[in-house]
Structures are given as structure tokens and as C-alpha cells.
C-alpha positions in Angstrom: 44.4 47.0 -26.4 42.5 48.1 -23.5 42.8 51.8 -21.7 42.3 50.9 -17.8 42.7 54.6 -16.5 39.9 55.3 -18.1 37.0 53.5 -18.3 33.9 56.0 -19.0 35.5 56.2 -23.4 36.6 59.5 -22.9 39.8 58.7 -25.5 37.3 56.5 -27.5 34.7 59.7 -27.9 38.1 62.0 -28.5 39.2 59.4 -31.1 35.9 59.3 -32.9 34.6 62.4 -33.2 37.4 64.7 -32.5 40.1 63.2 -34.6 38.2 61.1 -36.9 35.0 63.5 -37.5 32.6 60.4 -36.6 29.4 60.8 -34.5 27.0 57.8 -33.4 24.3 57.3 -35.9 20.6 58.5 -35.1 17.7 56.8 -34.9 15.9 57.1 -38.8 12.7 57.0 -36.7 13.8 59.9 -34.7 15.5 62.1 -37.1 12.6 61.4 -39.6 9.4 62.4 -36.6 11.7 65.7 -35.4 12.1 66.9 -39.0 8.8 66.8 -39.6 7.7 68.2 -36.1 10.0 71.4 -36.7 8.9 71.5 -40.4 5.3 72.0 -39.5 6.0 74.1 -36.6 7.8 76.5 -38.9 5.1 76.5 -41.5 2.9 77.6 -39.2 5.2 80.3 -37.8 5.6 82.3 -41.2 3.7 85.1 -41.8 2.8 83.6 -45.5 -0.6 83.6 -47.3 -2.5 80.5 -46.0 -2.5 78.3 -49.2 1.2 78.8 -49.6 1.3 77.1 -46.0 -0.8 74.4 -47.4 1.3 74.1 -50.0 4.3 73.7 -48.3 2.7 71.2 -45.9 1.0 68.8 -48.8 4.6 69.5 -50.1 6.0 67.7 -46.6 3.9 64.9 -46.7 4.3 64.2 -50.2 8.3 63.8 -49.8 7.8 61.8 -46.6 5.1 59.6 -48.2 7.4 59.2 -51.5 9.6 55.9 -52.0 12.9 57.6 -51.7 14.5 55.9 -48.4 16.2 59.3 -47.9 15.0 63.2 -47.2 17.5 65.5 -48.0 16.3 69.0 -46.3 18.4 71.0 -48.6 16.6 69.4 -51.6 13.3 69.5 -50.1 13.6 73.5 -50.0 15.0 73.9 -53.5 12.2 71.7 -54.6 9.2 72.9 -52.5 9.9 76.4 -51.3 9.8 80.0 -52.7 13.8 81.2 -52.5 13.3 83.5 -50.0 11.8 81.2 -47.2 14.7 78.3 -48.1 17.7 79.4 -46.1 15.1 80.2 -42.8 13.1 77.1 -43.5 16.9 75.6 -43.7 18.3 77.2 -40.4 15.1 76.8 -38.3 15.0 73.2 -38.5 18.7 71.7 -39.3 21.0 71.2 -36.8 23.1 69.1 -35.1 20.2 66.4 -34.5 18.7 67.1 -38.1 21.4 67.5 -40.7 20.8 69.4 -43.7 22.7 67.1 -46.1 19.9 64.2 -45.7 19.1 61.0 -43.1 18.1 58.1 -43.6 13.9 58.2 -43.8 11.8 56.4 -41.4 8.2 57.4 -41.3 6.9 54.5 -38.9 6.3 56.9 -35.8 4.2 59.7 -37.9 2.4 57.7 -40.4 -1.0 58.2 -38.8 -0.3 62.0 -39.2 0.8 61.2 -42.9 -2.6 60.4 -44.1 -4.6 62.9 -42.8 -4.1 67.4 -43.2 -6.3 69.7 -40.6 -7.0 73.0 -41.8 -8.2 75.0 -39.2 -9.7 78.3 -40.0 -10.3 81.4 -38.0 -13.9 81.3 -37.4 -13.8 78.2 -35.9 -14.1 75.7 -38.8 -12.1 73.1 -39.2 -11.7 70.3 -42.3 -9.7 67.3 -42.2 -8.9 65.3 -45.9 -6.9 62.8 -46.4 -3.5 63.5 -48.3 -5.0 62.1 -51.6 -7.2 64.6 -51.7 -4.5 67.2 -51.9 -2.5 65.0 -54.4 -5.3 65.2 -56.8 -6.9 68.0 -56.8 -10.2 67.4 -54.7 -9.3 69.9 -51.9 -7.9 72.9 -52.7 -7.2 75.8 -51.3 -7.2 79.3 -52.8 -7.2 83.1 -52.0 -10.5 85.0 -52.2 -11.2 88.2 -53.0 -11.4 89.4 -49.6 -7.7 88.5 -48.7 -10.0 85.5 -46.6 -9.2 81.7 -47.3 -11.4 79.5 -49.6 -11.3 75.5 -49.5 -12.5 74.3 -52.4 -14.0 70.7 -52.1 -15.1 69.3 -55.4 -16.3 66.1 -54.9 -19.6 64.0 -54.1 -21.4 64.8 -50.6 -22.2 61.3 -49.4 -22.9 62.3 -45.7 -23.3 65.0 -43.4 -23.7 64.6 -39.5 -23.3 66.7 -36.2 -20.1 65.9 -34.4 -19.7 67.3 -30.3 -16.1 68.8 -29.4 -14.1 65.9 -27.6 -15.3 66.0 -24.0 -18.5 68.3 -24.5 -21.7 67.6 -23.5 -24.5 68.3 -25.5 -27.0 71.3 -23.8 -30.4 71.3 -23.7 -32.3 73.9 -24.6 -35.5 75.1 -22.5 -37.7 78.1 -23.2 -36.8 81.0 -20.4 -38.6 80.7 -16.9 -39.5 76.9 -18.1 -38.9 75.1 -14.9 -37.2 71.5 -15.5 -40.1 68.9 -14.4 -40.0 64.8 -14.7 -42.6 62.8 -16.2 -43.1 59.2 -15.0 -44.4 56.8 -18.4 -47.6 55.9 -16.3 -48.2 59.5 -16.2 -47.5 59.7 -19.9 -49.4 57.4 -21.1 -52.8 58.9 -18.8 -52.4 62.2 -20.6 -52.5 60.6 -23.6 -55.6 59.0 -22.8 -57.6 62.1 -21.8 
């Protein structure tokens, strides 16, 4: 049976999701990424002591990086979250494109952003560890006295180097009223003979 008067599924769309209760299903991929977009978004938001934020956000990555092939939101904040951030963590990010009974998971599109946590501090610092480290135990993160931040490494230091900001050039330094001059090699290599 075909409806030729009207041919854009205006009484198909009525029939499925008015009178049935359907809608189309969303991309896993899609759901999955936006979830954890507006997850992180409103960790960084709450005015919460910094290592309950990191908490919360190993917390994330741990449930997206587990083998369950499902993330239930409303599970994830009974699980994860102190009770009195649930319902807001809940009602920031569910809705109609993230539902709060669960999706299907699909981590494909954020796994690069799986591996790793940033922690960037007010000063200007800023640590990147992998999620392992998190998991067990080798970065932590803890109040200090000073109501400041501490990241706690405990591990072996195998390396250290100097790393320029993307894009930055590295300055050199001259002593003040040191006029910039060029030196050929031949000229070089006379003064050294003298």
C-alpha cells in the first residue's frame, strides 16, 4: 500500500513516532563521542575540588574503556558520582540525542582521547598520563594543605627534555645594547689562529 498524496512520509513519521512511540536509531559512534563531549564539559563546569574532577573523569574513561557494549548514564552517576552532582550531571547531558536509560557504546571516534588525561594547572603546568596510570595508582592527585592541587607521580624518571608551545619559536637571548653581528667561518677560524 502506497500513500501517493503524500510523498515527503509525513503519515509514516506520524505512524512511527506519534502513534507507535518509535524514533530512528542513532549512530552508537555519535551518541557514544557527544556523551562524552558533554560529560567533560560538565566536569569542568562544576565548582568541585579538582581531584574530585579527576575523579570523575578517570571515572568516564574507565566506563567507556570497559567491555560492557552499553553506557547507561543513569548508572554511570549512581556508580561514579557524589548524590548531589547525579541529577545535574543527569540533566546537563541527557536528552533527546543522549538518553539517560543507556545506548549502544561505540568508542571508535574518541579512542585517541581514551588513552591519554591532560591536567592543566593554574600556573601554567600542564601533565599528560596515560589512563593506566590513573587505574593503578601511579598518578594521583590529592588536596594540599594550602587548598592548592598536588599530582603525585610515583614512578621511575627515565627522561626529561624541553618541549616549545606548538607554533613558538625559540628566542634568543643577547646581553642588552649587544648589537646582532655575523661571523663568516673563514673569519672564525683566523681568530682562532691569533
Amino acid at each position: 500500500m502506497t500513500d501517493k498524496q503524500n510523498s515527503n512520509g509525513i503519515a509514516a513519521q506520524f505512524f512511527l513516532a506519534t502513534y507507535l512511540g518509535c524514533r530512528p536509531r542513532q549512530d552508537p559512534a555519535e551518541v557514544t563521542h557527544a556523551f562524552y563531549d558533554k560529560s567533560v564539559k560538565w566536569v569542568n563546569a562544576q565548582e568541585i575540588p579538582p581531584e574530585t574532577k579527576s575523579v570523575y573523569l578517570v571515572s568516564l574513561h574507565a566506563e567507556l574503556l570497559s567491555q560492557s557494549s552499553d553506557v547507561n548514564p543513569r548508572e554511570f552517576a549512581r556508580k561514579h558520582l557524589d548524590e548531589e552532582h547525579r541529577d545535574g550531571f543527569l540533566n546537563s547531558v541527557c536528552g533527546d540525542d543522549i538518553p539517560k536509560s543507556g545506548f549502544p557504546k561505540d568508542v571508535d571516534r574518541i579512542a585517541s582521547r581514551l588513552s591519554t588525561i591532560q591536567i592543566a594547572f593554574g600556573g601554567g603546568t600542564s601533565v599528560i598520563a596515560p589512563q593506566s596510570a590513573f587505574d593503578d595508582g601511579t598518578v594521583t592527585m590529592e588536596q594540599a594543605d594550602n587548598g592548592k592541587s598536588r599530582l603525585v607521580v610515583t614512578d621511575d624518571v627515565t627522561e626529561l627534555k624541553g618541549k616549545a608551545k606548538s607554533g613558538a619559536r625559540p628566542k634568543k637571548d643577547k646581553p642588552e645594547g649587544v648589537a646582532e653581528t655575523e661571523t663568516s667561518s673563514s673569519q672564525s677560524h683566523e681568530d682562532d689562529q691569533e
